[in-house]
N, C-alpha and C positions, 0 to 999 in steps of 0.2 A: 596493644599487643593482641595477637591472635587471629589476626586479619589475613594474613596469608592463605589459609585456607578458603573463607568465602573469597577471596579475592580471585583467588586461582578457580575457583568454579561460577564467578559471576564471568572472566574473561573466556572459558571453555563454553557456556553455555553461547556469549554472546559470537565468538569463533563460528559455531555451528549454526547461529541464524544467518550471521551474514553467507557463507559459504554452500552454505547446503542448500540450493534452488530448486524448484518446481513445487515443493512441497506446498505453497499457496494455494486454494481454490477462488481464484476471485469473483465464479457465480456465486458459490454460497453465501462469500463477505457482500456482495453487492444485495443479496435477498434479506440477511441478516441488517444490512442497515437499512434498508428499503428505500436504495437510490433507483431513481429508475433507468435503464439501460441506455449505453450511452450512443449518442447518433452517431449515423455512420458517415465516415471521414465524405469529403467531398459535396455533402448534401447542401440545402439550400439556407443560409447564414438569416438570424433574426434580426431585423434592421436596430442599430443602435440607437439609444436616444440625443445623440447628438446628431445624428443623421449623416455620419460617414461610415466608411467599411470599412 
């Protein structure tokens, strides 16, 4: 018993991440994990170690 209430503001909260876009910064997530920036589309492929593409 009692759950209705968290339940109803764990689905309200979850509502509003999925729904409400742009709010991401994915520079600062990408600096904060310290991936480093991703290559740009079309560039030159590292050859695999099986040796196909």
């Amino acid at each position: 018993m009692g759950r209705g209430r968290a339940k109803a503001k764990q689905t309200k909260v979850a509502r509003k991440l999925k729904y409400d876009g742009g709010g991401t910064d994915l520079e600062r997530l990408r600096r904060e994990l310290g991936a480093a920036p991703a290559p740009a589309a079309g560039g030159a492929e590292e050859p695999r170690a099986d040796g196909e593409r």
